[in-house]
ROZA-171839 format. One record per residue (C-alpha): x, y, z; residue in three letters; chain; residue number from 1. Coordinates in nm, 4 decimals. Example, Ala and Ser with C-alpha at 12.3 -4.5 7.8 and 13.67 -1.06 7.14 Angstrom:
(node (1.2300; -0.4500; 0.7800); 'ala'; 'A'; 1);
(node (1.3670; -0.1060; 0.7140); 'ser'; 'A'; 2);
***
This chain:
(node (14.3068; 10.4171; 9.9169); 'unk'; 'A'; 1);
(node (14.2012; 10.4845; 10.2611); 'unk'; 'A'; 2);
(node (14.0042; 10.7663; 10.4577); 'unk'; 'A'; 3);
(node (14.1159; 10.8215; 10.7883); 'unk'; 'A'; 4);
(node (13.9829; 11.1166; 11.0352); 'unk'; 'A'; 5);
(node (14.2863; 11.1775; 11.2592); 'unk'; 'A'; 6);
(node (14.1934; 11.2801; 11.6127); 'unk'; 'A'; 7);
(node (14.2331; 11.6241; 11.7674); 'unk'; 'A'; 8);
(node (14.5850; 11.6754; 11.8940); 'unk'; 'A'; 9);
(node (14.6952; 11.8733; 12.2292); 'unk'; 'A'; 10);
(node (14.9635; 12.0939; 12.0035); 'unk'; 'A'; 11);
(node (14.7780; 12.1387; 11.6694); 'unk'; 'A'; 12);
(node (14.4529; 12.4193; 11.7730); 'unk'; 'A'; 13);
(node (14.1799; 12.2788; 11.5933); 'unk'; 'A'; 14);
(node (13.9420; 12.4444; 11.3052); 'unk'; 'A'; 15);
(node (13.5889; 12.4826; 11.3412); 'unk'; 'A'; 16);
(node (13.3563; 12.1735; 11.3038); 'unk'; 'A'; 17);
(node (13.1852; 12.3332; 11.0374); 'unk'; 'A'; 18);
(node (13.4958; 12.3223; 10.8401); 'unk'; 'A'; 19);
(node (13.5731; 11.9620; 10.9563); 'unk'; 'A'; 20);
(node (13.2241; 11.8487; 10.8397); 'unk'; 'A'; 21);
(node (13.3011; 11.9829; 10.5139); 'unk'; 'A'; 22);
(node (13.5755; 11.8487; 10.4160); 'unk'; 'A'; 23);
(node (13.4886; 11.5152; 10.5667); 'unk'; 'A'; 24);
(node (13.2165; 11.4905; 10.3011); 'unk'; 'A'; 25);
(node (13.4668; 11.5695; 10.0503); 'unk'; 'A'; 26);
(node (13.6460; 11.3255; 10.1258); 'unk'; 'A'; 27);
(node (13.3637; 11.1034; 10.1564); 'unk'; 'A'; 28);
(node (13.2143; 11.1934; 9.8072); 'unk'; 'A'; 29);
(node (13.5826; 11.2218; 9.6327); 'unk'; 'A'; 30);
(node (13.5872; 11.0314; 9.3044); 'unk'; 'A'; 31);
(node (13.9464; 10.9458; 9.1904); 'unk'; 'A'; 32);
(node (14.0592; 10.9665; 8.8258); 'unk'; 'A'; 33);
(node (14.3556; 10.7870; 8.8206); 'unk'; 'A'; 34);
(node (14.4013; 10.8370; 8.4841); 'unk'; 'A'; 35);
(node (14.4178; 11.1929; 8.5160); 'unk'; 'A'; 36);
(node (14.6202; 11.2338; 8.8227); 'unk'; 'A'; 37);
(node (14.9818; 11.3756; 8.7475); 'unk'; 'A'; 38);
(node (15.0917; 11.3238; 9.0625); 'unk'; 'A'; 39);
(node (15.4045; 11.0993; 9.0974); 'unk'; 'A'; 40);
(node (15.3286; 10.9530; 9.4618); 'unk'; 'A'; 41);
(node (14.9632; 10.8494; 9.5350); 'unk'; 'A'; 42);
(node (14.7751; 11.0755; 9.8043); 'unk'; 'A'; 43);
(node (14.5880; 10.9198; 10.0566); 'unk'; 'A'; 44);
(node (14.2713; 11.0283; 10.1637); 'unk'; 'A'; 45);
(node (14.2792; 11.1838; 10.5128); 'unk'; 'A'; 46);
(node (14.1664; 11.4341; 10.7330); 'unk'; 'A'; 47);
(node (14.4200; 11.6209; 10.9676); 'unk'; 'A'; 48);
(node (14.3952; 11.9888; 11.1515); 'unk'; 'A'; 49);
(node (14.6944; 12.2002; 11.0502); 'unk'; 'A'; 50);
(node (14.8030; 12.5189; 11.2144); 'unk'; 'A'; 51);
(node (14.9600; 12.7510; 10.9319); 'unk'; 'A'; 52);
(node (15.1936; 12.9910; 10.9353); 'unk'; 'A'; 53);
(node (15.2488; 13.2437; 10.6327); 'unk'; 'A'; 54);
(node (15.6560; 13.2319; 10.5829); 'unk'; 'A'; 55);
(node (15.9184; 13.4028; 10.3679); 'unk'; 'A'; 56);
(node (16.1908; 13.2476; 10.1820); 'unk'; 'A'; 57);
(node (16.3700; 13.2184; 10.5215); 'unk'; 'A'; 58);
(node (16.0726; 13.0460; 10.7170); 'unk'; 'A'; 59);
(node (16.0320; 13.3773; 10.9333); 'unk'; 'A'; 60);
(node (15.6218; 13.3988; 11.0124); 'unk'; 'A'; 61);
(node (15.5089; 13.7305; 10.7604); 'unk'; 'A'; 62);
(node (15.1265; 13.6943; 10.8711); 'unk'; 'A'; 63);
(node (14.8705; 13.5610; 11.1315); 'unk'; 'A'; 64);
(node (14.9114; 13.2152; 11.1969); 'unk'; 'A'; 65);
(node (14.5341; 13.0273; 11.0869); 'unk'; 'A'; 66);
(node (14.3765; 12.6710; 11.0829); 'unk'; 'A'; 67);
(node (14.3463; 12.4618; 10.7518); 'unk'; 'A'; 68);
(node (14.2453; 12.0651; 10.7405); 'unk'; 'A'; 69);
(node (14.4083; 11.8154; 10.4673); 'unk'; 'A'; 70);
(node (14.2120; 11.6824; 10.2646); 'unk'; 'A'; 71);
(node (14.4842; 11.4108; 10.1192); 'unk'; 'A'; 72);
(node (14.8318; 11.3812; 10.2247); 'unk'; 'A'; 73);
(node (15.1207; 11.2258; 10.0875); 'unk'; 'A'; 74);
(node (15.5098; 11.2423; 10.1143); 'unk'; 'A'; 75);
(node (15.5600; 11.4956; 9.8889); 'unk'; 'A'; 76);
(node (15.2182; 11.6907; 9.9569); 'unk'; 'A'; 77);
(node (14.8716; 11.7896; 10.0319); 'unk'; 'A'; 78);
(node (14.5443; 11.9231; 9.9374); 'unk'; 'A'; 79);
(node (14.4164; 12.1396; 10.1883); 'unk'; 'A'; 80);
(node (14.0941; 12.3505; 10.3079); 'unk'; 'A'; 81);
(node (14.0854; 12.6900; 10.4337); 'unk'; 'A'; 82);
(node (13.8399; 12.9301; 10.5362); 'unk'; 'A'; 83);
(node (14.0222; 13.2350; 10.3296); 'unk'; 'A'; 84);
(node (14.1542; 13.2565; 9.9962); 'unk'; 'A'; 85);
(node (14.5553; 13.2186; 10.1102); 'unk'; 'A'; 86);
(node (14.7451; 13.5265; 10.0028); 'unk'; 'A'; 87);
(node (15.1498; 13.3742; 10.0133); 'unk'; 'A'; 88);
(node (15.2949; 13.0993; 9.8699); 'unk'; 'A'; 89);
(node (15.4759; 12.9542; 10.1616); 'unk'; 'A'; 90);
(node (15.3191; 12.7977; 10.4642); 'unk'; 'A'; 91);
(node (15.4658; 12.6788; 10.7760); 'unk'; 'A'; 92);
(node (15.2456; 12.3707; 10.8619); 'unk'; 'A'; 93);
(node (15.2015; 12.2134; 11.1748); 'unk'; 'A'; 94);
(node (14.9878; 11.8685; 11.2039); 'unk'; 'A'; 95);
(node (14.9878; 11.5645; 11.4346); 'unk'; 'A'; 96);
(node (15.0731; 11.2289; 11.2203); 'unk'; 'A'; 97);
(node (15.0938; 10.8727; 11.3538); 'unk'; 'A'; 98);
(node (15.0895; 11.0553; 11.6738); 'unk'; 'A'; 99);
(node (15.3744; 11.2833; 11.6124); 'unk'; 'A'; 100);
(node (15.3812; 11.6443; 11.5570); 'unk'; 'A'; 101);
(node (15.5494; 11.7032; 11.1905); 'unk'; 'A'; 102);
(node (15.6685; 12.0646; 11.1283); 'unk'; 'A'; 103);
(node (15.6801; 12.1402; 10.7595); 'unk'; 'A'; 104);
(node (15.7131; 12.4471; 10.5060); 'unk'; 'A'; 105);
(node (15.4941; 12.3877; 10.1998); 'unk'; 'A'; 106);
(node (15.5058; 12.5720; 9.8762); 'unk'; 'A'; 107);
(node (15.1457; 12.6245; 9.7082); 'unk'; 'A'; 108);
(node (15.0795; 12.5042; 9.4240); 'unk'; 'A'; 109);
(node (14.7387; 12.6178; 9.3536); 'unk'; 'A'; 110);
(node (14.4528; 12.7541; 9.5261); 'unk'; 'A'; 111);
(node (14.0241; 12.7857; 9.4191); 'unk'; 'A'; 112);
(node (13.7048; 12.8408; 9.5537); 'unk'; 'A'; 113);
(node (13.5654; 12.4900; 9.6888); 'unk'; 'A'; 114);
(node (13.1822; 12.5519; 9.8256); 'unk'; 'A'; 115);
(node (13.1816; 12.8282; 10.0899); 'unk'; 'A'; 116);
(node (13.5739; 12.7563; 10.1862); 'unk'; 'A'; 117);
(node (13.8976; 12.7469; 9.9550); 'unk'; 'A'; 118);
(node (14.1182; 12.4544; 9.8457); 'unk'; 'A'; 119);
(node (14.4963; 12.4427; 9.7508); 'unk'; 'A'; 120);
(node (14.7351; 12.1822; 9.6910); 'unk'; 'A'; 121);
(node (15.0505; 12.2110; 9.8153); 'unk'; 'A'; 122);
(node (15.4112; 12.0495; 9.7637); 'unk'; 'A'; 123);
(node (15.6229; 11.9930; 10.1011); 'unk'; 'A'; 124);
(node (15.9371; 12.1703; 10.0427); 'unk'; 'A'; 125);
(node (16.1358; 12.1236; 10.3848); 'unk'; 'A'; 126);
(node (16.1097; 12.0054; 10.7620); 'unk'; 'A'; 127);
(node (16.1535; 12.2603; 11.0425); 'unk'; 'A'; 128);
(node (16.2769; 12.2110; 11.4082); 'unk'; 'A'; 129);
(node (15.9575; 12.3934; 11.5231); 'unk'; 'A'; 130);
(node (15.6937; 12.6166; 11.4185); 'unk'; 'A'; 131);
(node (15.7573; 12.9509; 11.3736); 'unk'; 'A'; 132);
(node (15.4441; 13.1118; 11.5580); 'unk'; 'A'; 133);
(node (15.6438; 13.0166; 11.9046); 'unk'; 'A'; 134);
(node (15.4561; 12.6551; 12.0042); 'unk'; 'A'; 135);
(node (15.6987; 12.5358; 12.2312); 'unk'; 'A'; 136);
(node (15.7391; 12.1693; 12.0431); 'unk'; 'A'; 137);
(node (16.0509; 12.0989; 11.8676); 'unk'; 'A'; 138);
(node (16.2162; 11.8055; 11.7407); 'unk'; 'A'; 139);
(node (16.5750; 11.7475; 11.6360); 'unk'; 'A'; 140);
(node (16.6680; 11.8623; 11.2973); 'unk'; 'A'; 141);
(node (16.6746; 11.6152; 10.9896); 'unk'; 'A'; 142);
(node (17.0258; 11.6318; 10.7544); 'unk'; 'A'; 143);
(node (16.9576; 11.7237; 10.3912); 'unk'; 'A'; 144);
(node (16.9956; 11.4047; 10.2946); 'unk'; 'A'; 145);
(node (16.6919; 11.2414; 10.5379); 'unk'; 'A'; 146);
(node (16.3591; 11.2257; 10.3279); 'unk'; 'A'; 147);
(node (16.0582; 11.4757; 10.4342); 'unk'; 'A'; 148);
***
């Protein structure tokens, strides 16, 4: 398992550093329980700025776009941190990986208090041409049958 601080991208606005700090001690500090982790792909640890966008079953933007940071990532999902408890339970997600900007609609899974901020863990239900707040980035779309 691996930590890895991704650097600040040109697309992806970035979250405070207080936020950043926080979650990089999380990270830091995280003990894994593989015993007790249901998850069927292992999450790596990782920090990332997101930009998210509330969405409706369509992927049209229903709220103010805001600024999260992973706190693990895998194929299939991520636990994220947020400055407000997160009202919806579909988020467009926007993040730089490998150096390329991934658009993404997640479906949360569940959300808590963590310290003065909020955590949720989310499960990546589909890939998106571009984000819906208007960023001007958009990559060709991905059939059905390509993985996430």
């Amino acid at each position: 398992m691996t930590t890895t601080t991704v650097p600040d991208s040109p697309v992806v606005a970035n979250p405070t550093r207080e936020l950043v700090d926080f979650v990089e001690r999380q990270v830091f500090n995280e003990k894994l329980h593989v015993a007790d982790d249901r998850r069927s792909e292992v999450r790596d640890l990782m920090v990332v700025m997101v930009l998210a966008q509330p969405v409706d079953a369509d992927y049209q933007p229903i709220d103010a776009p805001f600024h999260l940071v992973t706190r693990n990532l895998s194929p299939k999902g991520a636990g994220l941190i947020h400055f407000e408890p997160i009202l919806h339970d579909r988020l467009a997600l926007q993040m730089c990986i490998a150096n390329t900007i991934v658009n993404l609609v997640a479906r949360i899974v569940w959300c808590k208090p963590l310290g003065p901020f909020y955590a949720c863990g989310v499960e990546f239900i589909a890939r998106l041409d571009a984000f819906p707040a208007g960023h001007e980035f958009t990559k060709p779309r991905r059939t059905s049958s390509e993985s996430l």
